[in-house]
N, C-alpha and C positions, 0 to 999 in steps of 0.2 A: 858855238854854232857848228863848227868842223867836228867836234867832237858827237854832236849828236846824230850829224849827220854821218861820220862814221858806224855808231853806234847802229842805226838804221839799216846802213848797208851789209853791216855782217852780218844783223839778224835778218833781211830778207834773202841774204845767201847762204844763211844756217838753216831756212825755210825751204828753200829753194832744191837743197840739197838733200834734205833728210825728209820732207812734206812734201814739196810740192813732185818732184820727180818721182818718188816712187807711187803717187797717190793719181798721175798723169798715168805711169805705167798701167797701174792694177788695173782699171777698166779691159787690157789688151788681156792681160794673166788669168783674173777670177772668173773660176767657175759661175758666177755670179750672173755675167754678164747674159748667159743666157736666159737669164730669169724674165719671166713678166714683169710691166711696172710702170708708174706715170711718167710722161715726159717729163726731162730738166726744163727749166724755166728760165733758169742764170747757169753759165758754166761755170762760175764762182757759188754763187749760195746752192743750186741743185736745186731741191724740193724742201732746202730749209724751212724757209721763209713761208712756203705755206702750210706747214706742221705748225710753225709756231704764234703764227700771228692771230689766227683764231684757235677756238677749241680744236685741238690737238686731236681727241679724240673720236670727235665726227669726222675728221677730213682722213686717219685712219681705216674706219669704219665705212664711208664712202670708196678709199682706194681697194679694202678688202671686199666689197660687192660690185668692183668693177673685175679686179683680177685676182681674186678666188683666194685660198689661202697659205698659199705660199709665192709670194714677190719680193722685188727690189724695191725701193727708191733710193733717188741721188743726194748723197750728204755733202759738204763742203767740198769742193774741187772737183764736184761729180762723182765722187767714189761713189759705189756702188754698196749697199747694206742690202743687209738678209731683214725680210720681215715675213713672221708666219705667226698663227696661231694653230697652228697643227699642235694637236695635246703631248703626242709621242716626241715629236722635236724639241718642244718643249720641255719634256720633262729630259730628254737627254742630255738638253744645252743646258739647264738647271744643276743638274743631278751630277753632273762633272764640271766640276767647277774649276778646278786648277787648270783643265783645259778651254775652259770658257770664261775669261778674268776682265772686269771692267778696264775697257780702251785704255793706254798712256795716256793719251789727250784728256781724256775726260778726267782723271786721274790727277793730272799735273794742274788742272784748271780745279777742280774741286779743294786739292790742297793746299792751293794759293789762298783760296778763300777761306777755308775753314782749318787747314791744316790736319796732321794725318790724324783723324779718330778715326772710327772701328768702319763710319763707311766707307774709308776710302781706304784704310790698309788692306795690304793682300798677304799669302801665304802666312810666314810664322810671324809674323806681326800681329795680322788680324787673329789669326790664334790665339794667341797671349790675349788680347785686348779680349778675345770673345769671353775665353775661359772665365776671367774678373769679373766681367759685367753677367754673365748668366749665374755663377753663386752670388751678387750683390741681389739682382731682380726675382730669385729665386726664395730669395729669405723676406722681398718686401708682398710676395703671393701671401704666404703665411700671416700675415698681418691684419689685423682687424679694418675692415673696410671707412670706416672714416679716418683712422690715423693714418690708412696709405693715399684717401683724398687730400692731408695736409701739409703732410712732412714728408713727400719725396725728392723735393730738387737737390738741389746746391747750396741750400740754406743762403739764399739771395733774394732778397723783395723786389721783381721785378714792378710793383706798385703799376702792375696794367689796370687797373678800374680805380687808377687816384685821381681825385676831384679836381686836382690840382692842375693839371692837364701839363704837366712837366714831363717830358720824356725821358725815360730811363735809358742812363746813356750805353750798358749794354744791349736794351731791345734795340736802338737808336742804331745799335753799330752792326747789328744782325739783319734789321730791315733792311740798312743803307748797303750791305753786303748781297743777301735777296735782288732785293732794284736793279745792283749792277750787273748782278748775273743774265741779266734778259737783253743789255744792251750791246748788241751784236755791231762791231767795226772790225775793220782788216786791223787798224792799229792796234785792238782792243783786242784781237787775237794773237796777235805778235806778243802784246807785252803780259799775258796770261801764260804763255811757255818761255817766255826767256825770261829769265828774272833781270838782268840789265836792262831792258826797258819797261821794267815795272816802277821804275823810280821818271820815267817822263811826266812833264808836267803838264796829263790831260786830266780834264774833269774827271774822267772816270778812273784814273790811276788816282787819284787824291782821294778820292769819296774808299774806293777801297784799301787806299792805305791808311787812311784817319782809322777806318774801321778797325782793320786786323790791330792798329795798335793800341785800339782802345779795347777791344777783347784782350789782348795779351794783359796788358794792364791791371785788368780786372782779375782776368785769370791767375795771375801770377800772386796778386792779393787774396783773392781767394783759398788758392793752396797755400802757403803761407800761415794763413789763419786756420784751415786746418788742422795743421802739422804740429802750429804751436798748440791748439786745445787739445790734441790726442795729449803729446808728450806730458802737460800740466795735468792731465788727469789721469793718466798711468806710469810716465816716464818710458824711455826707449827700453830700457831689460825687461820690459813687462808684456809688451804689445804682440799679440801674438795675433793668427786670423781669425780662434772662435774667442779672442775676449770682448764684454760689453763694455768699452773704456768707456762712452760717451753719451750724456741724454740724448743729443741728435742724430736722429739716423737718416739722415739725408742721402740721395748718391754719393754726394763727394765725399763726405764724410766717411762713409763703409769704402768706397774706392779707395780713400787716402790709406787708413786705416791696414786693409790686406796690402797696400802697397810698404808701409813701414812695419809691416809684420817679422819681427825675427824669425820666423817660420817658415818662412814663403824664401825660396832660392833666388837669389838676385838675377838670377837670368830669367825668371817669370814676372816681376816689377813693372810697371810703368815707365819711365823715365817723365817730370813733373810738366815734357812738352806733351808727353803725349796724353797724360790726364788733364790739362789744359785743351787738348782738342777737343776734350769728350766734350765742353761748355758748351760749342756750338752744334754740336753734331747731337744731341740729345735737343737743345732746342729746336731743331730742325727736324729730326725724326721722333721728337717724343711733344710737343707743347706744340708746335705747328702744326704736326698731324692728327693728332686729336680736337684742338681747335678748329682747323680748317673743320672734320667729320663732324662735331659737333655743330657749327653753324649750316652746312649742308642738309644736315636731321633736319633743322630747325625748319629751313627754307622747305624740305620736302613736306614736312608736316604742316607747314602753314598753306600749303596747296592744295593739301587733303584732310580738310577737319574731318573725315568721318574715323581716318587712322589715328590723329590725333585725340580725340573723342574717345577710341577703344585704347590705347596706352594709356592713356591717363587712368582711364577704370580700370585696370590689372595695376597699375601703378597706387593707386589710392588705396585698394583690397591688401596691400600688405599694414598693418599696426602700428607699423614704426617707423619715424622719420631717418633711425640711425640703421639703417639696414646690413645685417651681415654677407658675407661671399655668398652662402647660399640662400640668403633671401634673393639677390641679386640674379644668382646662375638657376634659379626657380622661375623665373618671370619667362615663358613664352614669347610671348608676343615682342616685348620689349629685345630678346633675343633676334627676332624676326628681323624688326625695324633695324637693329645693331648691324645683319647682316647684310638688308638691303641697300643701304648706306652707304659703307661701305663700298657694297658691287658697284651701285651706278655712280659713287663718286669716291673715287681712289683716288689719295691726298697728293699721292707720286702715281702720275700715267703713264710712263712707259720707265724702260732701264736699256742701258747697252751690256752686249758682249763681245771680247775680240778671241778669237779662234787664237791660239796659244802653236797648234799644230794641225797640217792636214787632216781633216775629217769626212764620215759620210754620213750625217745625222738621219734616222730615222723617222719612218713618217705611219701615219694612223693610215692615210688615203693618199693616192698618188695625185700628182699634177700634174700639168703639159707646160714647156717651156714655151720661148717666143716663138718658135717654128712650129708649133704641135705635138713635140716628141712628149712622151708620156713617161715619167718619171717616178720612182718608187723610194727616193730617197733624194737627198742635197748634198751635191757636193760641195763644200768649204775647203778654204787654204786659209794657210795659217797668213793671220795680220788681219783678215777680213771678219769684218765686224755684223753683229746682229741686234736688230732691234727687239726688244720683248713689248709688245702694245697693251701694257697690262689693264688702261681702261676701256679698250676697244674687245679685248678677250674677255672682260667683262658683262661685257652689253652687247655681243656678237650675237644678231638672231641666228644665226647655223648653230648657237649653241644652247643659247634658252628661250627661243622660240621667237614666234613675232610679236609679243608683250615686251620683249629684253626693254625697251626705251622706257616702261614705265615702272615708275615705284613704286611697289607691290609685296609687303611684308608676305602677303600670305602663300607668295609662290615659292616658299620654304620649304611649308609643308607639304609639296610634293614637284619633287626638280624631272626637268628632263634628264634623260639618260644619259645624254655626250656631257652634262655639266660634270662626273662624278669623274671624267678624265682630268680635269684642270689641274694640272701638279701644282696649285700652291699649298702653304706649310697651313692654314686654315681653311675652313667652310668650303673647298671646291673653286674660292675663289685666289686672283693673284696679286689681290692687294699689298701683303706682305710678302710676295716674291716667293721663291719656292727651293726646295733643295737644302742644301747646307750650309747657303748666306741667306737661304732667307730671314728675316727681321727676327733676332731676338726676344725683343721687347713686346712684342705682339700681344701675349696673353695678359702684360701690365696695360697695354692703352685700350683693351677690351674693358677692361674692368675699370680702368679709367672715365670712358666713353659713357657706361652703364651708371657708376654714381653720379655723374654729371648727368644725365638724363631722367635718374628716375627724381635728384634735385630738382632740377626745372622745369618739366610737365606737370608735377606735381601744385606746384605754387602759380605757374602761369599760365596764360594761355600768348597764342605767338600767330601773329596774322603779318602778314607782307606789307609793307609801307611803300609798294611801287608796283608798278604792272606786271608780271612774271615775263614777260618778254626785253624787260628791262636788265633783268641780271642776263651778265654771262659769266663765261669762264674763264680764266687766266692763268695760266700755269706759271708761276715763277718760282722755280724747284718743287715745289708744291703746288696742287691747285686751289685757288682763291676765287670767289665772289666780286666780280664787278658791276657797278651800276653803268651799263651803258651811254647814257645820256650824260654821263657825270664821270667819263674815265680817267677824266686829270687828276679826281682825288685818291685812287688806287683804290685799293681791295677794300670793299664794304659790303652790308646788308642790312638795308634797311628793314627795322621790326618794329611795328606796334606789340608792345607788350604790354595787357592786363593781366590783372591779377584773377588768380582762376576761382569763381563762388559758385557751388553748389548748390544746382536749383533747387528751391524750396517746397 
């Protein structure tokens, strides 16, 4: 008992000292302070608590038509954060990015959980990590469109549609990881940055240490097996980065693979923790976010058969069930929908940045601070942090007009003029982030997205099984579908699903 009660003590004076005082100060220091912005609510949570507890993105969206587009709100201990959707700030806090690098905090909490893969490293890490993964993703483009709908994982059966209804104890340990990330405690903050109280024995330290150590587990099996199939099928003097040693071409597999390459300079390598992170971190940004945009399509199209109706008949007009890349990047409409989707439901809704050094970020249109004064730029100090509201800059009428709230393929085919400013790395929009970390993988979960679509319109048809005011939104790292009336069971959506016959 003394001893944890020690324990306690040093970390809320490890807190006290490096958090809380200097985060007490900053309100006095940052340039920030002058900024518009909602009132705090708690001088401990700020304007947490009501970013998170409902859609995230409305109650953004409401603060940006109260005080315009460039403001504060209060983050934990009231610090003060930057939130704008100004295009030009945007693309400058994007576009330099070693001066604008994901918070420590966010950083040390992300790692705890999933450990360092590619989105949580920074400078020559995340380099290394990018370099492997962009020629892995790069060689699975090239690939014939149903072999890259079957064989891209990890050569792992997560067995999600078995009959059985037995839980896969890696999805089991990713969910259970997901979950805890949402449950917000001071303890639960404490022992997320200190690792000496991440061994306390609360529910939520258990539930996320079962987890990471059944991901490690797995992961550590998984490389393993591997390592030993490359070697048994070419031996180590043979493996180089362009040999075809192996039938599977999964991620891991090509990851392991250029990673035991005699070729490849030891200082460019992996090390077997950090191709272990990539398990969670591609499930998270590659199977969850595609998933999530897939059931989101569904939901929007089952709200709108007359859109569903016209997809489905550009969908039917192609010949073949086995479609190739350019069957696929040929389909209009189907492209529409991919983008709309997308817009009004980004998997991930916002991101942070922490100012690395004093800056003065540029702006399309000036502001007025809390006084009046009128403003041509933002000043920032280094430590102070920015929000990016990436589903709110989505759906911001100042930017695509007073439709933005509705799902609308056809306002593709002709955008408002402020949409063509949006610095993300695709469509105008900031779903995949912008600049030089934005998402990788992007051009694989399109394509992704698109065989899984043009699969299931095709064969079915998809009507709501509950009142449309019934679902809402949930962001837990991603955003998720809940039945309101039914939020104890977590993320769902309920579907009537027939089978689609051609009227006769």
């Amino acid at each position: 008992m003394l001893l944890w009660t020690g324990l306690f003590l040093a970390g809320f004076l490890f807190i006290l000292a490096y958090r809380v005082i200097p985060t007490l100060i900053s309100p006095f220091l940052t340039p920030l302070r002058h900024l518009p912005g909602p009132p705090s609510p708690s001088w401990f949570w700020g304007n947490i608590k009501d970013d998170i507890t409902g859609d995230s993105g409305a109650t953004t969206l409401k603060w940006i038509s109260q005080y315009g587009h460039v403001f504060k709100f209060k983050s934990l201990l009231n610090i003060d954060q930057l939130l704008t959707i100004d295009p030009k700030a945007l693309s400058h806090i994007l576009t330099n990015y070693t001066d604008y690098q994901k918070p420590d905090i966010a950083r040390i909490f992300m790692v705890r959980l999933f450990g360092e893969g590619i989105l949580t490293a920074e400078g020559e890490t995340h380099r290394k990590q990018a370099c492997q993964f962009l020629g892995i993703l790069f060689s699975f483009l090239l690939k014939p469109v149903v072999w890259l709908a079957e064989d891209y994982g990890f050569g792992y059966e997560f067995n999600a549609l078995s009959s059985s209804g037995r839980a896969n104890p890696l999805a089991k340990a990713l969910d259970e990881i997901l979950n805890s990330a949402t449950e917000i405690s001071l303890l639960g903050l404490i022992s997320d940055y200190i690792p000496a109280f991440q061994s306390l024995p609360t529910a939520r330290n258990k539930k996320i240490n079962a987890a990471r150590k059944t991901m490690m587990k797995i992961g550590h099996e998984l490389v393993a097996e591997k390592k030993a199939a490359i070697l048994a099928a070419d031996g180590i003097k043979n493996i180089s980065s362009s040999a075809n040693v192996l039938e599977k071409r999964d991620l891991l597999t090509l990851l392991m693979k250029g990673n035991m390459a005699v070729d490849i300079p030891q200082n460019q390598r992996l090390s077997d923790e950090e191709v272990m992170a990539q398990i969670p971190t591609f499930f998270i940004a590659g199977h969850e976010t595609t998933a999530g945009s897939v059931g989101w399509c569904l939901f929007a199209l089952s709200l709108d058969k007359r859109v569903q109706h016209k997809l489905r008949e550009e969908l039917l007009a192609v010949p073949t069930d086995a479609p190739t890349m350019d069957d696929l990047m040929s389909l209009p409409y189907l492209d529409a929908v991919l983008r709309e989707t997308l817009r009004l439901y980004s998997p991930v809704t916002s991101t942070t940045r922490q100012a690395t050094k004093d800056d003065c970020i540029p702006l399309s249109k000036p502001f007025k601070d809390r006084y009046g004064k009128v403003h041509h730029s933002i000043q920032i100090r280094a430590g102070d942090q920015i929000v990016i509201p990436i589903s709110s800059i989505n759906q911001a009428e100042q930017i695509w007009g007073e439709d933005a709230p509705q799902f609308k393929p056809e306002r593709w085919d002709d955008l408002p003029e402020a949409v063509y400013s949006i610095p993300g790395v695709w469509s105008n929009i900031l779903t995949f982030s912008g600049g030089p970390r934005g998402c990788i993988g992007y051009r694989f979960t399109l394509i992704e997205f698109k065989v899984l679509m043009f699969t299931l319109i095709r064969v079915f048809e998809f009507e709501l099984a509950v009142p449309p005011e019934d679902i809402a939104k949930k962001t837990i790292m991603v955003m998720r579908p809940i039945v309101k009336s039914e939020a104890e069971k977590g993320n769902q959506l309920p579907m009537l699903v027939r089978r689609y016959r051609a009227e006769q």
